[in-house]
N, CA, C and O atoms as a Maestro MAE file, in Angstrom:
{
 s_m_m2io_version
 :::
 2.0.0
}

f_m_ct {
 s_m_title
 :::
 protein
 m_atom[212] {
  # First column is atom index #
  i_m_mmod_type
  r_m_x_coord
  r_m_y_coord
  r_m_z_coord
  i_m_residue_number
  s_m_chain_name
  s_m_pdb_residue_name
  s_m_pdb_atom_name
  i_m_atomic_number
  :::
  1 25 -6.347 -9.122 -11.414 1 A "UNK " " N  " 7
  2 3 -5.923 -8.051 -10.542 1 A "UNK " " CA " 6
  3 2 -4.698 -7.390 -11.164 1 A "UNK " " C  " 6
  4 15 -3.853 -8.122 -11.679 1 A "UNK " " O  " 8
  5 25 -4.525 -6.026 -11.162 2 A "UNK " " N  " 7
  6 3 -3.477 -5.360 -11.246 2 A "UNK " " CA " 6
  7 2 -2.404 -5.461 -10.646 2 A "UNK " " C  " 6
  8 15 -2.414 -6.100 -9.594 2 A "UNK " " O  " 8
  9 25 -1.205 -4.895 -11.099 3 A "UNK " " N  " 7
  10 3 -0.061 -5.048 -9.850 3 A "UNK " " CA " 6
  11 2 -0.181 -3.830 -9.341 3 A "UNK " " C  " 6
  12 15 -0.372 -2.908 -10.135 3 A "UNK " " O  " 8
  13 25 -0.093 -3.533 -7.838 4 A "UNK " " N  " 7
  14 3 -0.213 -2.221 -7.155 4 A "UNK " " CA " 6
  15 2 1.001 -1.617 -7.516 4 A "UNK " " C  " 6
  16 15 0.957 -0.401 -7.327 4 A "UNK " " O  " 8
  17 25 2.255 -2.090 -8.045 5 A "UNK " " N  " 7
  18 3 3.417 -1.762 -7.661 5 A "UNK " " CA " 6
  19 2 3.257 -0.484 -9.319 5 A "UNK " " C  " 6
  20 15 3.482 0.723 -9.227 5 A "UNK " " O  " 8
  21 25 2.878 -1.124 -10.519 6 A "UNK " " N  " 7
  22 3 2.892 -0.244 -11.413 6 A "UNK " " CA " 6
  23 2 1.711 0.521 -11.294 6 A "UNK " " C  " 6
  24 15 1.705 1.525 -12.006 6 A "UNK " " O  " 8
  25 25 0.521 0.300 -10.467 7 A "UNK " " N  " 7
  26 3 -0.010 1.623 -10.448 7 A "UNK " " CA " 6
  27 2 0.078 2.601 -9.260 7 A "UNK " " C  " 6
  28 15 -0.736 3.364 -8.741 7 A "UNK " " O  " 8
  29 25 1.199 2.334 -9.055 8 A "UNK " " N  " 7
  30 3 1.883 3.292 -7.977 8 A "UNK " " CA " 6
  31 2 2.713 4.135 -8.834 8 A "UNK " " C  " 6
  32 15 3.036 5.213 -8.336 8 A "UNK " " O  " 8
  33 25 3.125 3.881 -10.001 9 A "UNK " " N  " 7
  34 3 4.477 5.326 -10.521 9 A "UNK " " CA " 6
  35 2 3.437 6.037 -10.614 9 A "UNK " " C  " 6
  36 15 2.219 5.934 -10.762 9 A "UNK " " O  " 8
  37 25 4.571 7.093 -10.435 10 A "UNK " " N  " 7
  38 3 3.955 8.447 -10.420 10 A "UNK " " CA " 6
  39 2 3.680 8.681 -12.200 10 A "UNK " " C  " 6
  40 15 4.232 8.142 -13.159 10 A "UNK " " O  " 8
  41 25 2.846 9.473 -12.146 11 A "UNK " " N  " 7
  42 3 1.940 10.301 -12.952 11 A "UNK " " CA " 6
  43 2 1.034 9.113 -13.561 11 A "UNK " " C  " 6
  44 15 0.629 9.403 -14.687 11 A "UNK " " O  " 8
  45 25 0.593 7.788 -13.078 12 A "UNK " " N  " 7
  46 3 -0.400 7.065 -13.781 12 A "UNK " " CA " 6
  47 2 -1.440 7.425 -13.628 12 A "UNK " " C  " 6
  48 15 -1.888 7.613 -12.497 12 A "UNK " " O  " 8
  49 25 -2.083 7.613 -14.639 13 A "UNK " " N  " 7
  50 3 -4.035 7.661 -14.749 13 A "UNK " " CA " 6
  51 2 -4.693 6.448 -14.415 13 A "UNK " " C  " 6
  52 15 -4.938 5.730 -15.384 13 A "UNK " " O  " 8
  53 25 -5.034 6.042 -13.335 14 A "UNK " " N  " 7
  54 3 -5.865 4.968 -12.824 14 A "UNK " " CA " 6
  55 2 -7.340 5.161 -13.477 14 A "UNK " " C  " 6
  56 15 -7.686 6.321 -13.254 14 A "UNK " " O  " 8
  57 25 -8.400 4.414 -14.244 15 A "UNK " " N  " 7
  58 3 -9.750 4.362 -14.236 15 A "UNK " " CA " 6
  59 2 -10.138 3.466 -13.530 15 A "UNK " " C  " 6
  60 15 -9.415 2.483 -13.365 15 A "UNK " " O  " 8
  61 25 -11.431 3.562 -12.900 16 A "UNK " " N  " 7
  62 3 -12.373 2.547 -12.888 16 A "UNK " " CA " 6
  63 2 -13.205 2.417 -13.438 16 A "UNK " " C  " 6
  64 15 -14.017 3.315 -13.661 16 A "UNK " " O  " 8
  65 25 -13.316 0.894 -13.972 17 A "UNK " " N  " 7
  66 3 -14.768 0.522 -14.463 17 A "UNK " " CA " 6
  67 2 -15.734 -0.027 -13.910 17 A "UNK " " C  " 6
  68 15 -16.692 -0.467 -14.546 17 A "UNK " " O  " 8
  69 25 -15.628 -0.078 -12.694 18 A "UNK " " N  " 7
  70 3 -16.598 -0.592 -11.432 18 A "UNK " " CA " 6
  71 2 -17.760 0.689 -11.466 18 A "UNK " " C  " 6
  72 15 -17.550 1.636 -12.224 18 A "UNK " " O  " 8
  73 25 -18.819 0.667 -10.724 19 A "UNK " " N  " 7
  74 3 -20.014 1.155 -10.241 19 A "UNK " " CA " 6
  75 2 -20.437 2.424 -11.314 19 A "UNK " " C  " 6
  76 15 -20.281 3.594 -10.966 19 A "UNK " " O  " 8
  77 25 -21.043 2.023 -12.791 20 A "UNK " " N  " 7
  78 3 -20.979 2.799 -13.356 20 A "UNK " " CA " 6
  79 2 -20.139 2.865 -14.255 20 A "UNK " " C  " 6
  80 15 -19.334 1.979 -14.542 20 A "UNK " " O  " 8
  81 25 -20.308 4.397 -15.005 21 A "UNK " " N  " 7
  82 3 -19.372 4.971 -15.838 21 A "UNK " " CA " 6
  83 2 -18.126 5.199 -15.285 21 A "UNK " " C  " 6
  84 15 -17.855 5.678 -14.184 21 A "UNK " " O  " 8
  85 25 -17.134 4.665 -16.482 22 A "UNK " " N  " 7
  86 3 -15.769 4.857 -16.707 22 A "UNK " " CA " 6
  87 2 -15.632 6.253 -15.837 22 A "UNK " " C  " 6
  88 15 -16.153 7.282 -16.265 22 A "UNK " " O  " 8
  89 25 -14.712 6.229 -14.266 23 A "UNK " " N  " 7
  90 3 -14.295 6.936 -13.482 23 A "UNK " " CA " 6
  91 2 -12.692 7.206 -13.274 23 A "UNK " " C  " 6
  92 15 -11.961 6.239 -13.057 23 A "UNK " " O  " 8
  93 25 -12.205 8.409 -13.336 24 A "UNK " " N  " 7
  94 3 -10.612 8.370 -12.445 24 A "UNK " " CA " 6
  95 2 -10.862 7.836 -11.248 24 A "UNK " " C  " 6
  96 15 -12.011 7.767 -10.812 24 A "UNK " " O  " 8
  97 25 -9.537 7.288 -10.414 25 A "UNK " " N  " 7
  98 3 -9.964 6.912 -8.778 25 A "UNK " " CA " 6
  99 2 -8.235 6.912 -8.407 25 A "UNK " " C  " 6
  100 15 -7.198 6.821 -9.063 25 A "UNK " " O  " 8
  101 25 -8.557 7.051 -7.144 26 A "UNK " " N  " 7
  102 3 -6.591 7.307 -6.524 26 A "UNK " " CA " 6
  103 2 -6.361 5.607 -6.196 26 A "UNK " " C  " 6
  104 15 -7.149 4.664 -6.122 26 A "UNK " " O  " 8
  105 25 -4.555 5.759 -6.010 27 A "UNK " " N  " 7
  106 3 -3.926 4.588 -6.313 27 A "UNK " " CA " 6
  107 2 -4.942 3.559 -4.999 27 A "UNK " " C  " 6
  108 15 -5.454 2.446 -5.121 27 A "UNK " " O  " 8
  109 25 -4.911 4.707 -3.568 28 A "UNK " " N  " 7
  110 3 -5.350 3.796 -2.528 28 A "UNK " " CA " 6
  111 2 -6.841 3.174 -3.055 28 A "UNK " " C  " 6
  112 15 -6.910 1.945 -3.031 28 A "UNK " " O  " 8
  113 25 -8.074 3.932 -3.543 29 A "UNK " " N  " 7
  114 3 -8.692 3.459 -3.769 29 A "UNK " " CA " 6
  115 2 -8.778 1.655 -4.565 29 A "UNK " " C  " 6
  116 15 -9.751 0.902 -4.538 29 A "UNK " " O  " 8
  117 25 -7.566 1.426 -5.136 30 A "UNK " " N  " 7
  118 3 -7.799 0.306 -6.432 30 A "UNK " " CA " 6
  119 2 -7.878 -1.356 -5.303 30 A "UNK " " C  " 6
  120 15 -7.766 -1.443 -4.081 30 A "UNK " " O  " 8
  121 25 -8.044 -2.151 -6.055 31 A "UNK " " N  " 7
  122 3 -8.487 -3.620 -5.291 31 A "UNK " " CA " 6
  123 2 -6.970 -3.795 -5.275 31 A "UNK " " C  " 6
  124 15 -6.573 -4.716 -4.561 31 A "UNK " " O  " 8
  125 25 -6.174 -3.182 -5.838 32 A "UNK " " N  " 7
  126 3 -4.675 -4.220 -5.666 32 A "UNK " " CA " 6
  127 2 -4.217 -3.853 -4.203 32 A "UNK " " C  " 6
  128 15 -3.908 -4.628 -3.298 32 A "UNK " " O  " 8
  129 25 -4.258 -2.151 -4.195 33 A "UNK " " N  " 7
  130 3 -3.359 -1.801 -3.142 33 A "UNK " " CA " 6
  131 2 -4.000 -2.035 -2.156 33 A "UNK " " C  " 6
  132 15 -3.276 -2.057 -1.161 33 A "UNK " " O  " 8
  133 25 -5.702 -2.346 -1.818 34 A "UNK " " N  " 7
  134 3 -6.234 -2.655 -0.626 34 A "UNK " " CA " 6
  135 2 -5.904 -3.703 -0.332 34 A "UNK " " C  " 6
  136 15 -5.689 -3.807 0.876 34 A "UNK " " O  " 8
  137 25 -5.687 -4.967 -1.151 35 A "UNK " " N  " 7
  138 3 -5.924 -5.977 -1.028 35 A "UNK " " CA " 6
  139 2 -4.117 -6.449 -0.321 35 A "UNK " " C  " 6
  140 15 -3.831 -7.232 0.585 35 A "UNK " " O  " 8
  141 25 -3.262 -5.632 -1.152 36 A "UNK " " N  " 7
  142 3 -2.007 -5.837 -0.746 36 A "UNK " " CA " 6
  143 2 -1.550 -4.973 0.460 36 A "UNK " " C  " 6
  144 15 -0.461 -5.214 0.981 36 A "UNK " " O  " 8
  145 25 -2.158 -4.211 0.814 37 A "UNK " " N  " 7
  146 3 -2.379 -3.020 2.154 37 A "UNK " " CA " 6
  147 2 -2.427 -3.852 3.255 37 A "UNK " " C  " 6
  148 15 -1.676 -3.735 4.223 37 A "UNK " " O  " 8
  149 25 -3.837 -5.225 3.057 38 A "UNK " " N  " 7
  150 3 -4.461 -5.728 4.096 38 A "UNK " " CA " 6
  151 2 -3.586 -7.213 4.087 38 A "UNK " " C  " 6
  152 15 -3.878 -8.010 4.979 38 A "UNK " " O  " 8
  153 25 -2.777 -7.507 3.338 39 A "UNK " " N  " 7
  154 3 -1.884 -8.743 3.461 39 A "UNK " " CA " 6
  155 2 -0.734 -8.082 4.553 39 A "UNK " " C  " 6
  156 15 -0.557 -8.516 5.692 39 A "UNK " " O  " 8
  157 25 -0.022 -6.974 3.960 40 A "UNK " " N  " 7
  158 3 1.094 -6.217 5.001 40 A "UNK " " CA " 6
  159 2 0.700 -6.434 6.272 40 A "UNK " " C  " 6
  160 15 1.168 -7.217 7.099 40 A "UNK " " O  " 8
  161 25 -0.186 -5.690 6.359 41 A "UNK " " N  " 7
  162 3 -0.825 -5.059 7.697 41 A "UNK " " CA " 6
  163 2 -1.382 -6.231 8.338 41 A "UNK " " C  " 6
  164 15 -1.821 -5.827 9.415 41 A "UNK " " O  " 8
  165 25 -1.556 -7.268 8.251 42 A "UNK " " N  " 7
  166 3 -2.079 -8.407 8.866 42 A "UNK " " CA " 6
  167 2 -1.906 -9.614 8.114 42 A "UNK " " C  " 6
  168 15 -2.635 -10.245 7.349 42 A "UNK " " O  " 8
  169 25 -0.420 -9.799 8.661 43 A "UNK " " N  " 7
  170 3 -0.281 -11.092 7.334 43 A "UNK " " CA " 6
  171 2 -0.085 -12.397 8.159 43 A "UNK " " C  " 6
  172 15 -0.270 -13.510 7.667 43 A "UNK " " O  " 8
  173 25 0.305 -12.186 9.455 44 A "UNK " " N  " 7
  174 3 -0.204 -13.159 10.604 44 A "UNK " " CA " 6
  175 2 -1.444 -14.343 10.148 44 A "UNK " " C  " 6
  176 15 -1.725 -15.450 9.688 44 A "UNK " " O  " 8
  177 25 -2.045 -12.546 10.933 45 A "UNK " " N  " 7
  178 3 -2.997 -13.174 10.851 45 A "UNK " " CA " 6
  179 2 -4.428 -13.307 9.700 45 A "UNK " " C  " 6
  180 15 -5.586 -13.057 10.035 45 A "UNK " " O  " 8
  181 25 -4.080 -13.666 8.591 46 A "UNK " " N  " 7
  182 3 -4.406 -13.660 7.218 46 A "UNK " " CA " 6
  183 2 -3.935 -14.836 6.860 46 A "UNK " " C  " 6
  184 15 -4.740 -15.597 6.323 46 A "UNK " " O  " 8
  185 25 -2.537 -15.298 7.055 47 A "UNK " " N  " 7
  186 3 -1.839 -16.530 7.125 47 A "UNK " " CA " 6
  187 2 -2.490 -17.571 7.896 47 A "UNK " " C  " 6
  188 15 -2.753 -18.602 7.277 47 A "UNK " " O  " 8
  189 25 -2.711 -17.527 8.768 48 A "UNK " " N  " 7
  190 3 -3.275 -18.525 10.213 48 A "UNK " " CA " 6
  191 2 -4.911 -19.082 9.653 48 A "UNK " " C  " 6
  192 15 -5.401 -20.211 9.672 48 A "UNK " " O  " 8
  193 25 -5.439 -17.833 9.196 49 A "UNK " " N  " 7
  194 3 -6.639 -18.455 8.826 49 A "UNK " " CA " 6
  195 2 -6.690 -18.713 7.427 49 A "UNK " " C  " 6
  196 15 -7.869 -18.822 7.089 49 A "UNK " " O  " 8
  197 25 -5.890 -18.860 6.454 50 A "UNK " " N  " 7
  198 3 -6.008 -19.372 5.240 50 A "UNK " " CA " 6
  199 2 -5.193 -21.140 5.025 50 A "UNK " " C  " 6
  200 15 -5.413 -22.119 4.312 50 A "UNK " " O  " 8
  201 25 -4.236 -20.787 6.058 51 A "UNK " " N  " 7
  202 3 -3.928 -22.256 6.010 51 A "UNK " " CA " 6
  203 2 -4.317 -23.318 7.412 51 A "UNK " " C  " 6
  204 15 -4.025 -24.514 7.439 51 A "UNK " " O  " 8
  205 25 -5.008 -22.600 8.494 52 A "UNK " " N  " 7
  206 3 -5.577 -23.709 9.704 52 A "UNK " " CA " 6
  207 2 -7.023 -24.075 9.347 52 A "UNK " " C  " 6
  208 15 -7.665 -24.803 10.104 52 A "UNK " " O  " 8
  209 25 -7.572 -23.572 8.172 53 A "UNK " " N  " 7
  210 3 -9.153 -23.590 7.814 53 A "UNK " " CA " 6
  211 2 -8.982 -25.122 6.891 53 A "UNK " " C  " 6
  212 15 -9.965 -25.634 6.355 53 A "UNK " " O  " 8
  :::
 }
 m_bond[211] {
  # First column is bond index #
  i_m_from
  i_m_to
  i_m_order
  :::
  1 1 2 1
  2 2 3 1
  3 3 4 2
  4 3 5 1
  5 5 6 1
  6 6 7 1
  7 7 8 2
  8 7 9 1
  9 9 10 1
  10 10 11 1
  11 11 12 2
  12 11 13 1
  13 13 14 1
  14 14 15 1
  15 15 16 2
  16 15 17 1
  17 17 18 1
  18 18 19 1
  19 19 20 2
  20 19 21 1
  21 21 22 1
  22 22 23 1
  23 23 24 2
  24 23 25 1
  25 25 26 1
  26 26 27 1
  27 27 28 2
  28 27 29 1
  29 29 30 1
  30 30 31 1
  31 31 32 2
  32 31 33 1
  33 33 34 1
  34 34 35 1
  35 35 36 2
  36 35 37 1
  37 37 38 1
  38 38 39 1
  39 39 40 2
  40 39 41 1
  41 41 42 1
  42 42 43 1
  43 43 44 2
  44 43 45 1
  45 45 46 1
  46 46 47 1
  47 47 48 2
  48 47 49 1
  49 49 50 1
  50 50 51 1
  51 51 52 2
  52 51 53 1
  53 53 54 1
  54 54 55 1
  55 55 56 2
  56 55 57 1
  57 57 58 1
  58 58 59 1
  59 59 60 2
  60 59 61 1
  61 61 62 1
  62 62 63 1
  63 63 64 2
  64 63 65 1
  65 65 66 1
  66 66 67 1
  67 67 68 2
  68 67 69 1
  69 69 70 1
  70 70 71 1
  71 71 72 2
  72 71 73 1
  73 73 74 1
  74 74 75 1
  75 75 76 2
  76 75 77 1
  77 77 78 1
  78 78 79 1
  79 79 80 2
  80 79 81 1
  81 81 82 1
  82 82 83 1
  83 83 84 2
  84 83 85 1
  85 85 86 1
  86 86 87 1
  87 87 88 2
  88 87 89 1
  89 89 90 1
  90 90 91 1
  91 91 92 2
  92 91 93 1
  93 93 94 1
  94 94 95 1
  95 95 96 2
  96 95 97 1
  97 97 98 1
  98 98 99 1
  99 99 100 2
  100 99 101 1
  101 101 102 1
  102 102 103 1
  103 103 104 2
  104 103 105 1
  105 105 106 1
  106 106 107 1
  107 107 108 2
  108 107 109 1
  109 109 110 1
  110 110 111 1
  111 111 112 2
  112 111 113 1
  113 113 114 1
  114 114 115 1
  115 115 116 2
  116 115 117 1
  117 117 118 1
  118 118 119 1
  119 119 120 2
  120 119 121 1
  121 121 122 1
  122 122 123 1
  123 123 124 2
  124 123 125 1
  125 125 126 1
  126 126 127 1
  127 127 128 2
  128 127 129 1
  129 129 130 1
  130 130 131 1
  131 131 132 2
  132 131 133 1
  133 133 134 1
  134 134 135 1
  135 135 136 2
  136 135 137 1
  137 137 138 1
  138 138 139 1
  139 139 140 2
  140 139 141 1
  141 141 142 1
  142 142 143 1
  143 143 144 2
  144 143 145 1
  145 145 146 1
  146 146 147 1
  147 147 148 2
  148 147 149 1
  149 149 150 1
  150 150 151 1
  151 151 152 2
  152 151 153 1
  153 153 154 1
  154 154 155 1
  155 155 156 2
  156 155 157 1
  157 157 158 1
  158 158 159 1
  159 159 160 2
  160 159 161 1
  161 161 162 1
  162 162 163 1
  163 163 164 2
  164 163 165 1
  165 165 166 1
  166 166 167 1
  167 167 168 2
  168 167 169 1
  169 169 170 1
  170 170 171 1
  171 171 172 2
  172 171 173 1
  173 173 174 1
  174 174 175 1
  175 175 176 2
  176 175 177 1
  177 177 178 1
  178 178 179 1
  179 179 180 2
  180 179 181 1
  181 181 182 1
  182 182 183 1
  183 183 184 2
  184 183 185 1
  185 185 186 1
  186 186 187 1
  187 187 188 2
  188 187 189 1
  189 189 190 1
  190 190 191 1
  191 191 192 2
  192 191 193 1
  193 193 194 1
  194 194 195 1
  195 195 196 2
  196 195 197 1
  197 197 198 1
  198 198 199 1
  199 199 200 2
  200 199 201 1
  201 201 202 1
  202 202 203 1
  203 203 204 2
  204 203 205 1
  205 205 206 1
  206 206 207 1
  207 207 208 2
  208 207 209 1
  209 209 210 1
  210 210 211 1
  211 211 212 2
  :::
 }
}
């Protein structure tokens, strides 16, 4: 995984190599910042079920 934090400066060229040919895609689109989006935004409860399981 990438760090969201460096593909957050400004003026980076993000690609993807997912679904297909080599694509541009925006920062929100990438697995880091979703993935670190959805820890923020619910880290409760993300927490609760990774360590009561």
């Amino acid at each position: 995984m990438d760090s969201p934090i460096l593909l957050g400066l400004p003026g980076t060229e993000i690609l993807s190599f997912d679904d297909g040919p080599i694509h541009p895609c925006t920062y929100e689109e990438t697995d880091s910042y979703q993935v670190t989006s959805m820890f923020i935004n619910n880290r409760e409860q993300i927490l609760h079920r990774l360590l009561d399981e």
